[in-house]
C-alpha positions as CSV (number, residue, x, y, z in Angstrom):
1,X,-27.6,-84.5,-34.1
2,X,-24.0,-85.8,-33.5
3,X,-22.4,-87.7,-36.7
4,X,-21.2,-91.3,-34.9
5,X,-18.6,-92.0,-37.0
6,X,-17.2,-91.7,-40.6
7,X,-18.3,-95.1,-42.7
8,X,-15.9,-94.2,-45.5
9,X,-12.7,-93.7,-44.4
10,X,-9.1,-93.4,-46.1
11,X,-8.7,-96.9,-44.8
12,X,-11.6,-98.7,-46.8
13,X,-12.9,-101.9,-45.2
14,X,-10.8,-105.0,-43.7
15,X,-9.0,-107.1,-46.4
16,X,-9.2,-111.1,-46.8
17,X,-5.5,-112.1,-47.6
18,X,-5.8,-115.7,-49.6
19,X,-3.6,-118.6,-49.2
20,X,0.1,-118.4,-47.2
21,X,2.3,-116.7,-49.2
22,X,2.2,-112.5,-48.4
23,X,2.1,-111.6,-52.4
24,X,-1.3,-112.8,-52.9
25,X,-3.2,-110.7,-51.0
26,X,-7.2,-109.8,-52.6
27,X,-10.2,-109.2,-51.8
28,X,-13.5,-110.7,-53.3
29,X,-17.0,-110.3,-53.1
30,X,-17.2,-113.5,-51.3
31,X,-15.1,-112.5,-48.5
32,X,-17.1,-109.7,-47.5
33,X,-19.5,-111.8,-45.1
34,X,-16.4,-112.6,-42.6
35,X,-17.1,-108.9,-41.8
36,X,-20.6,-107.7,-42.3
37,X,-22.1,-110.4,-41.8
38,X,-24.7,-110.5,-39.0
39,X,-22.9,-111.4,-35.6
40,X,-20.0,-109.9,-36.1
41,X,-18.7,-106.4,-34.1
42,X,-15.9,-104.2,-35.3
43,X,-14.9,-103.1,-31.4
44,X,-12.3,-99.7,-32.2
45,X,-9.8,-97.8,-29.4
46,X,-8.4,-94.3,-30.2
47,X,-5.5,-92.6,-28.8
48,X,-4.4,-89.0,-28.7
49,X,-0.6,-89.7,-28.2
50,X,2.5,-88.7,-29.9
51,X,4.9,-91.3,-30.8
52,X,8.0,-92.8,-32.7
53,X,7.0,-95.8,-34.8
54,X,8.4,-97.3,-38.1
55,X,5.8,-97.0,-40.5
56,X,7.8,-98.9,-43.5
57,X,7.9,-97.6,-47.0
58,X,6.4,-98.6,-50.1
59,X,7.2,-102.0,-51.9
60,X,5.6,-104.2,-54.0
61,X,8.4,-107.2,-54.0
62,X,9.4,-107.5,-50.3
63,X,7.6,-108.3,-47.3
64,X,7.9,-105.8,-44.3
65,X,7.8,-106.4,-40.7
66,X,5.7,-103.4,-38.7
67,X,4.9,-103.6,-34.8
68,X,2.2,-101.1,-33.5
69,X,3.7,-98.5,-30.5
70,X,2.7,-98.4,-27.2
71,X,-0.3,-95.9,-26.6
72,X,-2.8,-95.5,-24.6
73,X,-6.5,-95.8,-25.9
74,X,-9.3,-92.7,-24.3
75,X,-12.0,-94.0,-26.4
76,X,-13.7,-97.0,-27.0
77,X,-16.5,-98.0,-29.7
78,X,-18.6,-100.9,-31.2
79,X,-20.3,-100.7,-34.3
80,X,-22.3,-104.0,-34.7
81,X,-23.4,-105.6,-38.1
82,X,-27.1,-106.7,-38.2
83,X,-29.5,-107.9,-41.0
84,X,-31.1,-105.0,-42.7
85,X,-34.3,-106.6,-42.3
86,X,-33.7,-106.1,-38.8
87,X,-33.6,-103.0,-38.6
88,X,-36.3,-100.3,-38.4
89,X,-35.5,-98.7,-41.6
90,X,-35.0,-101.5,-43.9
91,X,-38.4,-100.1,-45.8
92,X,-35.8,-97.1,-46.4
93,X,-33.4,-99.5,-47.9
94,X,-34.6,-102.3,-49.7
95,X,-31.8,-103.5,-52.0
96,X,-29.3,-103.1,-49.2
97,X,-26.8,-106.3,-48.6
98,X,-25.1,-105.0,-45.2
99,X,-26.2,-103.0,-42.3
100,X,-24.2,-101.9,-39.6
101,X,-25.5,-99.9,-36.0
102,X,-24.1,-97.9,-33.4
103,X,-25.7,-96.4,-30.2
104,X,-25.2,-94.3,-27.5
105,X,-26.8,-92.6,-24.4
106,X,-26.0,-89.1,-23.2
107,X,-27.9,-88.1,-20.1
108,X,-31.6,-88.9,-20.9
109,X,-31.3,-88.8,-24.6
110,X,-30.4,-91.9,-27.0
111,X,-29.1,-91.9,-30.2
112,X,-28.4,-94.8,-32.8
113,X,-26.8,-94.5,-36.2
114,X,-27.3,-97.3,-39.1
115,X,-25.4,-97.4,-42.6
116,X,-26.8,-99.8,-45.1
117,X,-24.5,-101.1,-47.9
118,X,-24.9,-103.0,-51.4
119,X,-22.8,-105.7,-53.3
120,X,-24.0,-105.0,-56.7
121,X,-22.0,-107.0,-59.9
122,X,-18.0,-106.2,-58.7
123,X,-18.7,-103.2,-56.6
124,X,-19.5,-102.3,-52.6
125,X,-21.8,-98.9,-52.5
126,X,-22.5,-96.9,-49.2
127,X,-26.4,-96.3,-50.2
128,X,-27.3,-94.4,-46.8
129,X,-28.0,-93.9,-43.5
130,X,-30.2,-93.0,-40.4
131,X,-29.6,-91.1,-37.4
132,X,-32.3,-91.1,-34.8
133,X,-32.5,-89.4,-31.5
134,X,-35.2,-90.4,-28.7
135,X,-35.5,-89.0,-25.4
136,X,-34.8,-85.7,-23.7
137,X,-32.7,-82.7,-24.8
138,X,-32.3,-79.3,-22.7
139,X,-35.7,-80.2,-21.2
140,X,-37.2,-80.8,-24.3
141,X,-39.0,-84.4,-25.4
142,X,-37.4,-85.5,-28.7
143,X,-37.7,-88.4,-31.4
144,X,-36.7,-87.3,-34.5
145,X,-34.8,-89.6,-37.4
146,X,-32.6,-88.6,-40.3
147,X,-32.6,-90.7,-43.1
148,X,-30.0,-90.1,-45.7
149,X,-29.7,-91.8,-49.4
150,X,-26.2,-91.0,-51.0
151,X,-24.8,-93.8,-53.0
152,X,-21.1,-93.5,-53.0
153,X,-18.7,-96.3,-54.3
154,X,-16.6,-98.6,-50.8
155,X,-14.4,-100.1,-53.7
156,X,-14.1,-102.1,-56.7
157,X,-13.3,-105.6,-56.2
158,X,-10.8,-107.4,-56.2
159,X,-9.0,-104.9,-54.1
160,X,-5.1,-106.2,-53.9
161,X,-1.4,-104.6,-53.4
162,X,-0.7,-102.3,-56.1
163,X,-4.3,-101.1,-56.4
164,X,-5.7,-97.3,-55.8
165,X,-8.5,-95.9,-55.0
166,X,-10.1,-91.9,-55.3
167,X,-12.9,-90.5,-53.3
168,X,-14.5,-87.0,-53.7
169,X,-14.8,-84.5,-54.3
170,X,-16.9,-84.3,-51.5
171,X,-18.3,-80.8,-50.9
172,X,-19.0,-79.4,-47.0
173,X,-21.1,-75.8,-47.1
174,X,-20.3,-73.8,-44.2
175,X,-22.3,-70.6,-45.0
176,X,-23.0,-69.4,-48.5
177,X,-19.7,-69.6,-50.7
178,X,-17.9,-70.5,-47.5
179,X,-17.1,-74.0,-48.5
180,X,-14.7,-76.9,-47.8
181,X,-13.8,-79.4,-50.2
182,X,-12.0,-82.8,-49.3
183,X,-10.5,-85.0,-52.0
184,X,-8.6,-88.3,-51.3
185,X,-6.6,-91.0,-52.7
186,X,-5.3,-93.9,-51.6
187,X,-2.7,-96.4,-52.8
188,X,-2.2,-100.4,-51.4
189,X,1.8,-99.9,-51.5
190,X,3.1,-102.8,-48.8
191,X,3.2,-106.5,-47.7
192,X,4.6,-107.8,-44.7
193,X,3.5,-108.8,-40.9
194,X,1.7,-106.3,-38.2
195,X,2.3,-107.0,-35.1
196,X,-0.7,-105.8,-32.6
197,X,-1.4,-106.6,-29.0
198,X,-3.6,-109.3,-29.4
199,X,-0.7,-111.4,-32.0
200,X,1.1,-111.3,-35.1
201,X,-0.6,-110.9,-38.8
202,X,-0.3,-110.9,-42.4
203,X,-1.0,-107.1,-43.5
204,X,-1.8,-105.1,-46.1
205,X,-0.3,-101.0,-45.9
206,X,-2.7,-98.7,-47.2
207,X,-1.1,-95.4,-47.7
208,X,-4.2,-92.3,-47.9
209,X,-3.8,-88.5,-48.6
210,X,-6.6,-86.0,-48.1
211,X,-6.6,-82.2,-49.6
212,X,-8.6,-80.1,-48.4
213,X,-9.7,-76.7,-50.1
214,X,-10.8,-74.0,-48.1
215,X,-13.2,-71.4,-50.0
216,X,-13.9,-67.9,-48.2
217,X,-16.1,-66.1,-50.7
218,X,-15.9,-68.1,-53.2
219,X,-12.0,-67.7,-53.3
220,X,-9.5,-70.0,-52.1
221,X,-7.4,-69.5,-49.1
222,X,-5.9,-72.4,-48.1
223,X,-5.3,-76.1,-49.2
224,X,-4.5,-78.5,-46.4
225,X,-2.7,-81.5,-47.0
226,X,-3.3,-84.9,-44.4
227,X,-1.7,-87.9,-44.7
228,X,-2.8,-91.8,-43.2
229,X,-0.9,-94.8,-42.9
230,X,-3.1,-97.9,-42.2
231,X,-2.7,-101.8,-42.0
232,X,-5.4,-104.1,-43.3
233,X,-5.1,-107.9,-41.9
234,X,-6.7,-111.0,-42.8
235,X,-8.0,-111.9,-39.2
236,X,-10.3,-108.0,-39.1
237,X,-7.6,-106.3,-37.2
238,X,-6.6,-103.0,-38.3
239,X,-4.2,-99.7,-37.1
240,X,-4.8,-96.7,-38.3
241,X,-2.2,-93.6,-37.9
242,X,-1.9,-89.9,-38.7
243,X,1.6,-88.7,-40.0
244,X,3.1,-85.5,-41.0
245,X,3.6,-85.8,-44.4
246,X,4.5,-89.1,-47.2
247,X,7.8,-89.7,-45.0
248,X,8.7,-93.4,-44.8
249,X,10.8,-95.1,-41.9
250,X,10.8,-94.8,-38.5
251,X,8.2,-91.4,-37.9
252,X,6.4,-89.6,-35.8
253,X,2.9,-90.5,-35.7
254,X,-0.4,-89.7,-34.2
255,X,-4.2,-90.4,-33.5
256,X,-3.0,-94.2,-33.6
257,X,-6.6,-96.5,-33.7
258,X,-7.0,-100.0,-33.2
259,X,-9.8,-101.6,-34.6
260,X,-10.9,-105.5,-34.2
261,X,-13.4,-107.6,-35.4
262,X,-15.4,-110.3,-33.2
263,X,-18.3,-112.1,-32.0
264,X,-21.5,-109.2,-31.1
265,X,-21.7,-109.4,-27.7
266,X,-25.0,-110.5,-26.2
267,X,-27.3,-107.7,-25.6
268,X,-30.5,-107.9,-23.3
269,X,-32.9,-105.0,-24.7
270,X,-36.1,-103.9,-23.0
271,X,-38.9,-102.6,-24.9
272,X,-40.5,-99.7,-24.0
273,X,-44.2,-101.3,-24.7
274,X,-47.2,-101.4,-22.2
275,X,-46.8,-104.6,-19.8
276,X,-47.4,-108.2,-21.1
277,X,-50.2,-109.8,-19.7
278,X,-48.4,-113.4,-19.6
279,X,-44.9,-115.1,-20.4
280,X,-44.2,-116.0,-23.8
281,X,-41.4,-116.9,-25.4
282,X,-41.3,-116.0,-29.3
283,X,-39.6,-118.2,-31.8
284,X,-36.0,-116.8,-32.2
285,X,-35.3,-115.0,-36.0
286,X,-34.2,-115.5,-38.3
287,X,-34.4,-119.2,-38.1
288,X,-32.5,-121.2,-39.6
289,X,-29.4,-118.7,-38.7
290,X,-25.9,-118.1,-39.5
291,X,-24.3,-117.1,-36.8
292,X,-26.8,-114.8,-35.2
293,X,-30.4,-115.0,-34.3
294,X,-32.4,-113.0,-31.7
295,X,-35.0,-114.1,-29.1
296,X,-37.5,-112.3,-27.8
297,X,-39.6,-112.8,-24.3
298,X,-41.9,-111.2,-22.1
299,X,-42.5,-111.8,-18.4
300,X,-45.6,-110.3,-17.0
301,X,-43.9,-110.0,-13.2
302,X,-40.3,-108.5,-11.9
303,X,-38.6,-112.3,-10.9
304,X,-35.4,-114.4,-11.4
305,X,-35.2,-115.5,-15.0
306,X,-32.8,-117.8,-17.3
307,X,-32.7,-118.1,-21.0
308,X,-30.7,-120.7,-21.9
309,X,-29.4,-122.8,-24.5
310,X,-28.6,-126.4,-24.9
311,X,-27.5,-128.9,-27.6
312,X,-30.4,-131.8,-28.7
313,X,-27.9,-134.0,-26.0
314,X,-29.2,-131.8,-23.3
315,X,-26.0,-130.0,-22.6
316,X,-25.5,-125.9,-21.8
317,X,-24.2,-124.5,-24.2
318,X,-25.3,-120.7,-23.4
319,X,-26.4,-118.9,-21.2
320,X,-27.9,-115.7,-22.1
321,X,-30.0,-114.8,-19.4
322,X,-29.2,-115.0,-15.5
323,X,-30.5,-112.5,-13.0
324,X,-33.5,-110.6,-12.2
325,X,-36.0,-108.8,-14.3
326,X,-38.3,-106.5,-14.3
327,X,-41.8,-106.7,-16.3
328,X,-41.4,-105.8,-19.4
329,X,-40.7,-107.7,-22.6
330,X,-37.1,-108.1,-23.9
331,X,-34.7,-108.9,-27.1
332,X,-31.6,-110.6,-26.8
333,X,-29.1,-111.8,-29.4
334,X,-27.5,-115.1,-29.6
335,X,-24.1,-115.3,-31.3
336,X,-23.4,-118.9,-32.2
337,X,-20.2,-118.1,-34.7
338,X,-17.9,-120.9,-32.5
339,X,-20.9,-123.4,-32.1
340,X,-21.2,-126.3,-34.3
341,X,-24.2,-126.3,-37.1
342,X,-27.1,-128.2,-35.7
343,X,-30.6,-128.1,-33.9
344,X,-30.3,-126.6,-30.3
345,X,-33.0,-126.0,-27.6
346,X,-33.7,-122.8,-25.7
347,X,-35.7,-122.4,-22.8
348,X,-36.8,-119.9,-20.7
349,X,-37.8,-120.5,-16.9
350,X,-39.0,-117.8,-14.5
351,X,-40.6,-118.9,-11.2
352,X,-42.6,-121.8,-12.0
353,X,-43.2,-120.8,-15.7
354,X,-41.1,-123.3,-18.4
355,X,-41.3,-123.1,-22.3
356,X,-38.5,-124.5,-24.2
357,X,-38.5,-124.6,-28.3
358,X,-36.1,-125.5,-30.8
359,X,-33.5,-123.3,-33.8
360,X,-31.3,-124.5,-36.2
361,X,-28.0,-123.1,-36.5
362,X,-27.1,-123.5,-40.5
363,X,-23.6,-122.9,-41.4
């Protein structure tokens, strides 16, 4: 089964910079909800090119200015952050704070990823992790789930300039005594502003080294040396790039990624159960909700069908479903993080079949 993506990079997590002025710049346990919290998408581009860019240098008095070079991106993900009730291994999990998913397709064969995280006193843990695989493979009916407990330490909070951070060693068998072994350490060294596409932010620079030890026979041939320069912002942007060594200034640098943070996206899923006998329309959970909640619906018949939402005024303020469907019964999920806290109305109408009940959106 194909590993989706690394949880723990070199990079850490997205940091909250407090107040206006560039030398106060923290992280607290209460700002972790502006980016695990249930709603919310980190949406990431990577690109292969080769390119000049000034990367800065390390200072802990004056502010910096950095502007991310032009690339172009091959690959795009979304990694989405959900309850861990909500998921289907939450049992696995209990005491986790955080969740986070990702899925895929690949011919006939699906596969979804979920890492589960806890705040406990002044520290974020990685606790585990699923990996499940439904479908088809070479011809061959699969549905087979990984679940993985390893509690490893995100960071200690507050994280702020000036701060380091190790991680490993973390141990890879190949075959026998033919091993690999990463270690890493990471330094906040730099303030200033980071310019990206999308606008113009206060950053933190996160500078990361990697060595990695290469055991043939239990004897050591090589040890590799990597080296990352990232930015950390406020708003949940953040650029990641590869260099060739701890150079400062204007550098060559590589495998530049891009990664923001922003509303999930509303997602219409169809369950794979028998066919409902009549329409219903469920009450949305969780309920109240802050600043996600999903709804789910069947519709015994293929027809035209609109879920929608209004305010208790009777205006539109979503619309989540618009278009034909088949019979089947369905999830969606209602992002309301730029809607105003209140009761709201949703209704679904297919054909001459009407039910409309009410949420509250608690901020």
């Amino acid at each position: 089964m194909k590993q989706f993506f690394r949880m723990l990079s070199s990079a850490a997590f997205v940091l909250f910079l407090q107040g206006a002025a560039f030398s106060q710049i923290s992280i607290t346990a209460g700002d972790l909800p502006n980016y695990f919290g249930a709603g919310n998408s980190w949406f990431s581009y990577r690109s292969t090119d080769t390119v000049t860019m000034d990367i800065g240098t390390a200072s802990n008095s004056a502010p910096e200015t950095w502007s991310m070079p032009s690339v172009t991106f091959i690959d795009t993900t979304r990694t989405d952050n959900v309850l861990p009730a909500s998921t289907p291994y939450s049992s696995d999990f209990p005491g986790a704070t955080y969740a986070q998913t990702q899925s895929f397709s690949e011919g006939t064969a699906t596969s979804e990823y979920y890492g589960y995280y806890t705040l406990s006193s002044n520290t974020l843990w990685f606790v585990g992790s699923v990996e499940h695989e439904a479908g088809s493979v070479s011809g061959h009916a699969v549905d087979t789930s990984i679940i993985t407990h390893k509690v490893q330490a995100v960071f200690t909070l507050p994280v702020q300039l000036g701060g380091t951070m190790t991680s490993g060693p973390d141990t890879i068998y190949a075959s026998g005594n033919d091993v690999e072994v990463n270690t890493g350490s990471t330094k906040y060294d730099a303030y200033g502003s980071l310019t990206l596409p999308n606008g113009t932010f206060p950053a933190l620079r996160v500078n990361g080294t990697t060595i990695t030890k290469i055991y043939l026979s239990g004897s050591l041939i090589n040890t590799l040396p990597s080296y990352t320069i990232s930015w950390l912002t406020g708003s949940g942007n953040q650029l990641s790039v590869e260099v060739d060594s701890n150079a400062s200034g204007s550098v060559k640098v590589r495998s530049v990624s891009l990664t923001t943070v922003g509303p999930t996206p509303a997602t219409l899923v169809k369950s794979p159960a028998k066919l409902p006998g009549n329409f219903v329309l469920s009450q949305n959970y969780p309920n109240p909700f802050n600043p996600s909640t999903q709804i789910q619906f069947s519709v015994p018949k293929a027809g035209f069908v609109t879920l929608k939402v209004y305010d208790m005024l009777g205006r539109e303020v979503a619309t989540l479903v618009n278009g034909e469907l088949s019979a089947s019964s369905y999830s969606i999920t209602w992002n309301a993080a730029n809607v105003a806290s209140g009761m709201y109305l949703y209704k679904l109408e297919a054909g001459k079949y009407s039910v409309t009940k009410k949420m509250v959106l608690m901020k």
